[in-house]
C-alpha positions in Angstrom: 24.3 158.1 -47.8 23.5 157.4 -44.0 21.4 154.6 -43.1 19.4 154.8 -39.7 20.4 151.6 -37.4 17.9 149.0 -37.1 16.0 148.5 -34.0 14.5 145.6 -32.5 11.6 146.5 -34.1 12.7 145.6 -37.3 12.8 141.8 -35.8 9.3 141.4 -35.5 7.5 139.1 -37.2 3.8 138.5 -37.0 2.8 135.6 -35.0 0.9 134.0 -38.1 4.3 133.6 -39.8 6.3 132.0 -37.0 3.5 129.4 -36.3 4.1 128.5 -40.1 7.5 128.5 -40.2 7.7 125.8 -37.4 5.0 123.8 -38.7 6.8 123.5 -42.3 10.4 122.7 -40.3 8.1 119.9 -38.6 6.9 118.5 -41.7 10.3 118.9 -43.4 11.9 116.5 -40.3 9.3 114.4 -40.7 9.2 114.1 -43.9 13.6 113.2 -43.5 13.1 111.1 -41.3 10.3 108.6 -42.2 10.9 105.5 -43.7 7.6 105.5 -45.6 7.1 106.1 -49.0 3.7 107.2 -48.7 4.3 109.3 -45.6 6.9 111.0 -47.2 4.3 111.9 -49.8 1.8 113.3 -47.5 4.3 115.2 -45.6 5.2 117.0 -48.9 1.8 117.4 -50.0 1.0 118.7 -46.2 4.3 120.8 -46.5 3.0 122.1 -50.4 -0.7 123.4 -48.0 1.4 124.9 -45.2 3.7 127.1 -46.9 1.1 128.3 -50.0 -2.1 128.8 -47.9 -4.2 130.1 -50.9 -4.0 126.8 -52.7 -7.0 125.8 -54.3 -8.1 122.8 -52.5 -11.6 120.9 -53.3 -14.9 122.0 -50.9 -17.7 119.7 -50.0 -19.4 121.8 -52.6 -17.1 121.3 -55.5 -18.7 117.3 -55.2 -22.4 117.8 -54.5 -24.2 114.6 -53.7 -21.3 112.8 -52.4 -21.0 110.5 -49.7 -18.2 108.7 -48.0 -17.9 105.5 -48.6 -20.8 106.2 -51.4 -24.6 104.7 -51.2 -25.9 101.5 -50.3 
């Protein structure tokens, strides 16, 4: 069986997935090379967002009545 060659077409990629492809290789060199405990975590967590964009994260409406920094 014969397979038709592959144009340049077939090295298209939408523009959507090239943006997040380069902004999980940012947060994986940032992640390498930070000294910080804690900003190693939020880069992960950040990378975690970036490369699963239907995560469930929390709304403003999943905490009705909330304020920052809470009453006074």
């Amino acid at each position: 069986m014969r397979t038709q060659p592959r144009t340049i077409a077939a090295l298209d990629v939408p523009t959507a997935v090239v943006e997040q492809q380069l902004a999980a290789d940012v947060l994986r060199r940032a992640r390498a090379a930070t000294h910080s405990p804690s900003d190693a975590l939020a880069y992960s967590l950040d990378l975690y967002l970036v490369t699963h964009p239907d995560a469930p994260v929390s709304t403003d409406a999943d905490y009705p009545g909330w304020t920052a920094g809470g009453t006074r």
